[in-house]
C-alpha positions as CSV (number, residue, x, y, z in Angstrom):
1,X,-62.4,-14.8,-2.3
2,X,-60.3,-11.7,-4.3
3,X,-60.3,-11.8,-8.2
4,X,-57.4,-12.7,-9.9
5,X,-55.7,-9.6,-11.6
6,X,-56.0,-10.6,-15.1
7,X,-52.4,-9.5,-17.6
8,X,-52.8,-6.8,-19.9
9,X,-51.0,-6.4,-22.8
10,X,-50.6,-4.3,-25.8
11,X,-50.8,-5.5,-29.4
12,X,-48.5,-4.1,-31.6
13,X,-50.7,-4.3,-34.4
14,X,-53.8,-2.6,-33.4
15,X,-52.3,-0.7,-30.7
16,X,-55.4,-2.3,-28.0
17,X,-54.9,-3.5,-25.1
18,X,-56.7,-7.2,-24.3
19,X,-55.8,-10.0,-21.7
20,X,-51.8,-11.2,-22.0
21,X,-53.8,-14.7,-23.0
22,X,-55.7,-13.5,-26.3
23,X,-52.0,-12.8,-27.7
24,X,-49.3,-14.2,-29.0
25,X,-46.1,-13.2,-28.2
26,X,-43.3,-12.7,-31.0
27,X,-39.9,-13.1,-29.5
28,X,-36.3,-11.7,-30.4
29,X,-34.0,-14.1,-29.3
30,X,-30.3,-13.6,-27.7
31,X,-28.7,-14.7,-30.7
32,X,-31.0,-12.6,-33.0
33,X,-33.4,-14.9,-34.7
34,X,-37.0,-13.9,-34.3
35,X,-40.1,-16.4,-34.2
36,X,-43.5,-17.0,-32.4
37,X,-43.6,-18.0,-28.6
38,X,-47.1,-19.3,-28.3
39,X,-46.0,-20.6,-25.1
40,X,-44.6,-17.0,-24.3
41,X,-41.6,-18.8,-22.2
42,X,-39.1,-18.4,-24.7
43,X,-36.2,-15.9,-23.8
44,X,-35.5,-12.7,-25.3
45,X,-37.3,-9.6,-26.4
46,X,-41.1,-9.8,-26.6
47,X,-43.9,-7.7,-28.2
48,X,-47.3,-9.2,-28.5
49,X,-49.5,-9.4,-31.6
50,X,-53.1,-10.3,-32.3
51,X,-54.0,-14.2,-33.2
52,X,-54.8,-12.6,-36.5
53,X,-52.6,-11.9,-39.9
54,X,-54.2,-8.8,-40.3
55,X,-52.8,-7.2,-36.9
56,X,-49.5,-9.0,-37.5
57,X,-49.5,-7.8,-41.4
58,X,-50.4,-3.6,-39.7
59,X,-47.2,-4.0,-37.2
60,X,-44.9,-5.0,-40.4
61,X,-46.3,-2.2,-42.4
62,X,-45.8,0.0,-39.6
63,X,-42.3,-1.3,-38.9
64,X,-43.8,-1.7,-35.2
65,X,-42.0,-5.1,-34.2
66,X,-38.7,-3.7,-36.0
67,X,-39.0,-0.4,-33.2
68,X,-39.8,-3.2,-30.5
69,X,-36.7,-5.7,-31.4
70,X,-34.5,-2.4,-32.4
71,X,-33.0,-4.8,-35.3
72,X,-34.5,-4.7,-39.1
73,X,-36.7,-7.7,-40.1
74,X,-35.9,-8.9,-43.4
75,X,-38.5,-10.0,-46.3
76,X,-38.1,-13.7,-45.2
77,X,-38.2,-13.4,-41.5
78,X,-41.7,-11.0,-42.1
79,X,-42.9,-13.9,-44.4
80,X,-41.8,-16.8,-41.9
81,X,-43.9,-14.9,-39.2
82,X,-47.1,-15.0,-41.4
83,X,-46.7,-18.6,-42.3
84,X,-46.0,-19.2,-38.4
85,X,-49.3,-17.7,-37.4
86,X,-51.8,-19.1,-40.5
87,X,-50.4,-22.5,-39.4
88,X,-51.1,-21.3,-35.2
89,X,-54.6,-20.1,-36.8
90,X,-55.6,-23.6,-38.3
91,X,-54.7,-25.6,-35.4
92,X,-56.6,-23.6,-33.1
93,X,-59.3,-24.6,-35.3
């Protein structure tokens, strides 16, 4: 029986490429909120991030998700993101 093909993805953060699965995609919505997807079904603009606060920390530094989204993140959204992911972190567990 053939192998599955397995997703790749990019993580902002780090800049490596791992299975679409390890990631979690951070979303841009129509209206222009951004959040977490962890279902990745959400719609809108997507970049992918590590399952780590360090990788997502690198891509704020670096202003990554900002050149993803095209739109400036603000102090509050950044820190709403780091909350979102801790709390992601601790359920997984």
């Amino acid at each position: 029986m053939k192998e599955k093909k397995v997703p790749m993805r990019m993580c902002v953060g780090c800049r490596e490429m791992k299975p679409k699965r390890e990631l979690i995609r951070v979303v841009r919505s129509p209206e222009g909120a951004v959040s977490m997807d962890p279902t990745g079904r959400k719609p809108g603009r997507g970049a992918y991030v590590c399952k780590s606060a360090d990788c997502l920390k690198r891509a704020l530094k670096q202003k990554q998700l900002e050149r993803a989204f095209e739109c400036a993140l603000g102090e509050e959204t950044s820190a709403s993101l780091i909350r979102e992911l801790e709390s992601l972190e601790g359920n997984a567990e």
